[in-house]
N, C-alpha and C positions, 0 to 999 in steps of 0.2 A: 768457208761461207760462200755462197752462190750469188752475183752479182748481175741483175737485169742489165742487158747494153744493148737492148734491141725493141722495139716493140711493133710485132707486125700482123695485118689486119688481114690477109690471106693465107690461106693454109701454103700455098703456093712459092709466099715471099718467104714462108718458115722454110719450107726445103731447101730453098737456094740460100737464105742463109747460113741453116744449120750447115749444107752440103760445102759451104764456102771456109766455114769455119772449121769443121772437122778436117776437112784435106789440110788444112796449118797445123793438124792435131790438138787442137782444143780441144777438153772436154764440153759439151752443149747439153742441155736441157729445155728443154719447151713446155710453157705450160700455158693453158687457156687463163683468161684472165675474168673476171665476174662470173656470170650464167652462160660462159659461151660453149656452144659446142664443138666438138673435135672439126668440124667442115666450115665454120662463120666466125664472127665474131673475132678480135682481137688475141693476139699472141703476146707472153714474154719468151724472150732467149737469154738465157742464162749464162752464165759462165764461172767458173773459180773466181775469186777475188782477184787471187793473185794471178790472173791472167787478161783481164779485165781492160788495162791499158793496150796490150798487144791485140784484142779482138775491138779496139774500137779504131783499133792504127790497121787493120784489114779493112773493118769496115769500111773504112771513109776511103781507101785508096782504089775500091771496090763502086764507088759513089753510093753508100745507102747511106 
């Protein structure tokens, strides 16, 4: 099951995150959230369940 650990409002913030996380070798996922488009609008980032703790212990040491 896929666990949101991110949510982020520039397409910009997704690549640095996605980019941050996959170099740890996570699997990532990104999806728009509501009516947004690929370029606006808010992001989720996704991750395995079971990886989920480990990408929220990147994040924060990362300051997101």
């Amino acid at each position: 099951m896929w666990t949101v650990i991110y949510m982020a409002q520039t397409k910009d913030s997704v690549l640095k995150v996605r980019e941050l996380l996959s170099a740890a070798n996570l699997a990532v996922r990104v999806r728009p959230v509501g009516g947004s488009s690929a370029e606006d609008g808010y992001f989720e980032i996704l991750v395995p369940q079971t990886e989920a703790q480990l990408a929220h212990t990147i994040l924060l040491k990362n300051e997101y």
